[in-house]
N, C-alpha and C positions, 0 to 999 in steps of 0.2 A: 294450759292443758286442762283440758273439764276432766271430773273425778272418775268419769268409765277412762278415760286415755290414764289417768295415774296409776286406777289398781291394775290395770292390763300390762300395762310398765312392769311395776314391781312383782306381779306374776310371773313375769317373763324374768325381770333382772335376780329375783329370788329361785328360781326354779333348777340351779345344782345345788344349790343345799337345800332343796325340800328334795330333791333325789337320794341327795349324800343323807338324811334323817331315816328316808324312807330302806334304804338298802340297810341301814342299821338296824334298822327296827327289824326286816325282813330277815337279817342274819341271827338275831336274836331274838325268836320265838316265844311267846309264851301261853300257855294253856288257860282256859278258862277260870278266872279267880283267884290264875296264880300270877297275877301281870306286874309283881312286884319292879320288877327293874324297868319294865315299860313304861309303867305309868315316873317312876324316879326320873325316868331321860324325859319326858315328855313336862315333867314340870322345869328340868333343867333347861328345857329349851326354850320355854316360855318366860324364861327368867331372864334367859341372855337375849331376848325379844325385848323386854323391857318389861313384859307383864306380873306384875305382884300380887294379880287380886285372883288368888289362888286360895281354892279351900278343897281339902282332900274329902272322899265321902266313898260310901256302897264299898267297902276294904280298899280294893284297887282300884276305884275310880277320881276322877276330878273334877271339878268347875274350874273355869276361869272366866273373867269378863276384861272387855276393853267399853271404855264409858267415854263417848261423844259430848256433844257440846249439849248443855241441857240433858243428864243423862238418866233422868228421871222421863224423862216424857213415855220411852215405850222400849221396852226389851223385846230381842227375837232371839231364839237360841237355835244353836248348831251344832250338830254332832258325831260324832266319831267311836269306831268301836275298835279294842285295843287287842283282843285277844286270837290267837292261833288255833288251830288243825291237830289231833294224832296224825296226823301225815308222815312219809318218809320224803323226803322230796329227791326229785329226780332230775332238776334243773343242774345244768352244769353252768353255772353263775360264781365270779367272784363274792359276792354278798350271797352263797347260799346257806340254809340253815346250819348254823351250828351249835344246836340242840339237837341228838338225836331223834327221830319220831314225830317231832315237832314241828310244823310248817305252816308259813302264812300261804295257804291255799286259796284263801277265800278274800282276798283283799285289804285286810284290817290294816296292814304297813302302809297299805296306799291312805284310807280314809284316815289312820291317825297323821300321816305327815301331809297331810293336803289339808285337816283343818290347823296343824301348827302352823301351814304358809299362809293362810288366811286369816287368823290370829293375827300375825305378826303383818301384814297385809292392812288390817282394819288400825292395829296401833300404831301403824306410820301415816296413816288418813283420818286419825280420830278427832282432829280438828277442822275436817270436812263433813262431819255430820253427825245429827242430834241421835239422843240415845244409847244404850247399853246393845250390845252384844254379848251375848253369853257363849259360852262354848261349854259342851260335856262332852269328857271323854271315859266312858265307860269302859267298864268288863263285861266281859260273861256273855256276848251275843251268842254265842253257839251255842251254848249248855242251859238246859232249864234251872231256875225259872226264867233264866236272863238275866244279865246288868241292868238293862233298861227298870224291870221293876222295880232292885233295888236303887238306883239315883232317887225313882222318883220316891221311893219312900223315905230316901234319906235329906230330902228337900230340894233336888235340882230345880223342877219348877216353879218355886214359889220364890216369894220376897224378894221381887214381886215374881208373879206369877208372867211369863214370856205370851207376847198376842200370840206366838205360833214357833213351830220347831221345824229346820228344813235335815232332811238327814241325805244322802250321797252314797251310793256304790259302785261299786265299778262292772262292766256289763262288758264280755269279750266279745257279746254277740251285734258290738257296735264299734266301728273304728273308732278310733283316738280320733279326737276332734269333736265330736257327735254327743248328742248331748240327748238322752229319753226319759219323755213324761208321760203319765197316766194318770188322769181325774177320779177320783171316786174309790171305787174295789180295787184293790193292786194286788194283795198276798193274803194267803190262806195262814188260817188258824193252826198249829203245830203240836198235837197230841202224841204221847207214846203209849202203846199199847204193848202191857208184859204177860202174857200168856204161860202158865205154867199145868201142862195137862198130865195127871197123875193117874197110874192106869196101876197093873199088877206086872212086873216081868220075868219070864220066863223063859224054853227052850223055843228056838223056832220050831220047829218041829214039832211041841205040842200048845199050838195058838189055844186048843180048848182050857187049857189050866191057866193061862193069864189073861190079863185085859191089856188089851194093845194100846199104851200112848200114840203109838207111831199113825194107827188107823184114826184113830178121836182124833188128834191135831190133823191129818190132811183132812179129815171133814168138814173138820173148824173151818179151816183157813177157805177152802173153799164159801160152805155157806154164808161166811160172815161179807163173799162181796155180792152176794146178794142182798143183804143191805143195803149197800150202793146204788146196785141195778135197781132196785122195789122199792125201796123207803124212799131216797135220795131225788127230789126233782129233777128232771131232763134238763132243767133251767140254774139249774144250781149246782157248779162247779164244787166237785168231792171225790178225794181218792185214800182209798184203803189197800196199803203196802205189808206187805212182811217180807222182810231182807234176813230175818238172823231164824234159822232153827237149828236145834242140839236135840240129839236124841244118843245119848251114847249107849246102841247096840254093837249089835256087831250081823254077821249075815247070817248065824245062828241063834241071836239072842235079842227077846222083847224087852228092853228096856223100862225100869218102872215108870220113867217121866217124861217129856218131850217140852222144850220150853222152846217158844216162841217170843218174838221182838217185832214190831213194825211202829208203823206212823199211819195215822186219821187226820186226814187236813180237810178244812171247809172255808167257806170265804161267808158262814150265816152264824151267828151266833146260838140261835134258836137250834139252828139244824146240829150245830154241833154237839150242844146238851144230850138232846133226842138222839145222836148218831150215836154216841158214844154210850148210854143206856142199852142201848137195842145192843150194840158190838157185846157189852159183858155178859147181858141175859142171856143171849144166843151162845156164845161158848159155854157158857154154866150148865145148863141145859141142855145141851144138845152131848155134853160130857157126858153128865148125869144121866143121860138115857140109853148110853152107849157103855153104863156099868162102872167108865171112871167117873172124875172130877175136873173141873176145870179152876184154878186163884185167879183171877183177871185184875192187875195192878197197873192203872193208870195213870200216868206222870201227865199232869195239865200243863201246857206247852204256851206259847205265845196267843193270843189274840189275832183275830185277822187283820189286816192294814186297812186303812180307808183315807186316801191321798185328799185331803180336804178342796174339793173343786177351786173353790175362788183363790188358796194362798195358788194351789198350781197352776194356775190360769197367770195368775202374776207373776210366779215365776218362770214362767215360761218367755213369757212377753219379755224380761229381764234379762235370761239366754239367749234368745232370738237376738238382742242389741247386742250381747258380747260376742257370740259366736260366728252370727249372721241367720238369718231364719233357715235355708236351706243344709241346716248342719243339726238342728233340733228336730225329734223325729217324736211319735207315737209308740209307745211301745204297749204290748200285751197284756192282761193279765199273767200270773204266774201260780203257780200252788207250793211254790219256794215262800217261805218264810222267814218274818224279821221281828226281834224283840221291840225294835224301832216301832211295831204296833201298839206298844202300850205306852208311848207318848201321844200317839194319836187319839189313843181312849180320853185322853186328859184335856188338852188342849189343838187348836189347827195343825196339823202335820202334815207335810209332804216331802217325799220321797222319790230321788230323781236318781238317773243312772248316768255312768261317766263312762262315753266310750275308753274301752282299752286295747283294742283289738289291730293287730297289725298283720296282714295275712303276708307280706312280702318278708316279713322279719320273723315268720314263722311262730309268731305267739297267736297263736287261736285256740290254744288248749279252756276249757270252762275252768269253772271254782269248783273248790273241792277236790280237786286233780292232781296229781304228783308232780305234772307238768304245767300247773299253771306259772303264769307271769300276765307280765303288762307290757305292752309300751309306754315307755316312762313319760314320752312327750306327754303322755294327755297330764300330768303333774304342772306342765307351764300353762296349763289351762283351769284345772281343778280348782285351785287355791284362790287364782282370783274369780273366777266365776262365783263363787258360793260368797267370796266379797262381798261383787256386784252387786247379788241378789239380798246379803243383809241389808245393804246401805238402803234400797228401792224399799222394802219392809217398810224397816222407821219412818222412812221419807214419804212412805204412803197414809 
């Protein structure tokens, strides 16, 4: 049996309990930074896998490695994000969350229990090939600054430092089975912008005696996407959001504040500096001209992604043999963002998508959804695909 026929095997022969992992994990929610029992099941797992070479790091995170034959020669790392949703979920599922508010909406139960079957995947094939695999399983993808920064500053990449990092999500807008890559630009940069416009409030009725938040923030919000439209190149992908405003009036009463919330995503580094300058000036100013004030507090958010062409080109070529080539698809740019971009900053990164999409079983709902799920089959696929694609790394 040549070593793609093995790990396809133990993909397949592993794949209810990387289901039976993943419905625990998914029943047992946890919030950004607080993945205390996550990460606790995820080193027990790895234990009764066989693997020892565990070192905890970033509060809730982990390393682990499985080390091949000559295991010096070249490490490649892989990774996984551990943390849940404020969601309420709306799945009627035996494994639904039970943590109130809490929900894996966004796939983390899938990629923490698809890198455990590949772990344990690589240490029953560790005598079929040269080199270290590393695995991290981080916290805090949703929440800034992200897990991903803390691993790396608490030495996931180094000693030695990995040729490249492959990371994995699950994509509904692709059947189970399907497999998508994108070369080069893939995810935008992830800024929060906190808007807090301070006016004078008063009676509706005599708008002359106060200074209206409510009027200054809809100008704001308006002008500032004229930035977009004027500053922003036609060639360069960038979007300016506000989802949260509070003004607590009433239909006779001006309110003294208006605060505002949104996101600034760019896929240029350059641009993003410059976008996010112009965004605070222009509310400050255009406050202050309108008699209030504008505080403009910026939460610096993720990095944009950059899919290192040559490892995705290889890995690609890698899923094409496991899956079959007419199952591995192109997929889009996105202005969704991943902490996973600051692995990219550091060393070769890419970033592939894992059909989950099942239109006849009714799970089409996106991430971030009340109603999200998966089809689980693409789990007998996941674990050893991302195998495959270590073994072909080292082996390259």
């Amino acid at each position: 049996m040549s070593l793609l026929e093995k790990i396809k095997s133990l993909s397949q022969a592993h794949s209810a309990k990387t289901v039976a992992i993943r419905r625990h994990i998914h029943a047992n929610p946890e919030l950004s930074y607080q993945e205390v029992n996550t990460v606790k099941y995820v080193e027990e797992q790895l234990r009764s896998f066989g693997i020892t070479n565990i070192t905890r790091m970033a509060g809730t995170g982990l390393v682990a490695e499985v080390a091949g034959k000559n295991p010096t020669r070249k490490t490649i790392a892989l990774r996984a994000d551990m943390d849940a949703l404020p969601i309420v979920e709306a799945n009627d599922v035996p494994y639904k969350s039970t943590n109130p508010g809490v929900m894996h909406a966004c796939g983390h139960d899938v990629h923490t229990s698809s890198l455990l079957g590949t772990a344990r995947i690589l240490n029953e094939v560790k005598d079929q090939f040269e080199g270290t695999v590393r695995f991290l399983f981080q916290p805090g993808e949703e929440k800034n600054p992200g897990g991903a920064s803390y691993m790396i500053r608490d030495g996931a990449l180094e000693n030695p430092r990995p040729v490249g990092i492959i990371g994995q999500h699950v994509f509904p807008l692709l059947p189970a089975g399907k497999i998508g890559f994108r070369e080069g630009m893939y995810m935008a940069s992830a800024d929060e912008i906190y808007l807090r416009v301070i006016g004078k409030g008063g009676h509706g009725a005599a708008p002359e005696l106060a200074i209206d938040p409510i009027v200054i923030a809809s100008h704001i919000i308006i002008a500032l996407q004229q930035i977009i439209s004027r500053n922003a190149s036609p060639k360069q992908p960038t979007v300016l959001t506000f989802g949260d405003i509070v003004g607590k009036g009433a239909t006779n009463i001006i309110p003294d504040e208006v605060r505002i919330a949104g996101t600034f995503r760019a896929m240029n580094e350059t641009w993003r500096a410059s976008g996010l300058q112009k965004i605070q000036k222009m509310a400050e100013s255009l406050a202050e001209g309108m008699g209030g004030r504008c505080e403009v507090e910026i939460s610096h958010g993720y990095p944009y992604l950059e899919n290192n062409p040559e490892l995705t080109r290889r890995l690609r070529v890698a899923a094409e043999a496991y899956v079959g080539q007419e199952n591995v698809h192109d997929i889009d740019i996105t202005l969704g963002a991943e902490d996973f971009a600051y692995y990219s900053q550091v060393i070769p990164a890419s970033f592939y998508r894992l059909g989950t999409r099942n239109d006849a079983k009714g799970l089409t709902s996106y991430v971030h959804t009340p109603t999200f799920n998966i089809d689980e089959d693409a789990l007998a696929i996941g674990p050893g695909l991302m195998a495959w694609m270590a073994v072909n790394e080292l082996a390259g």
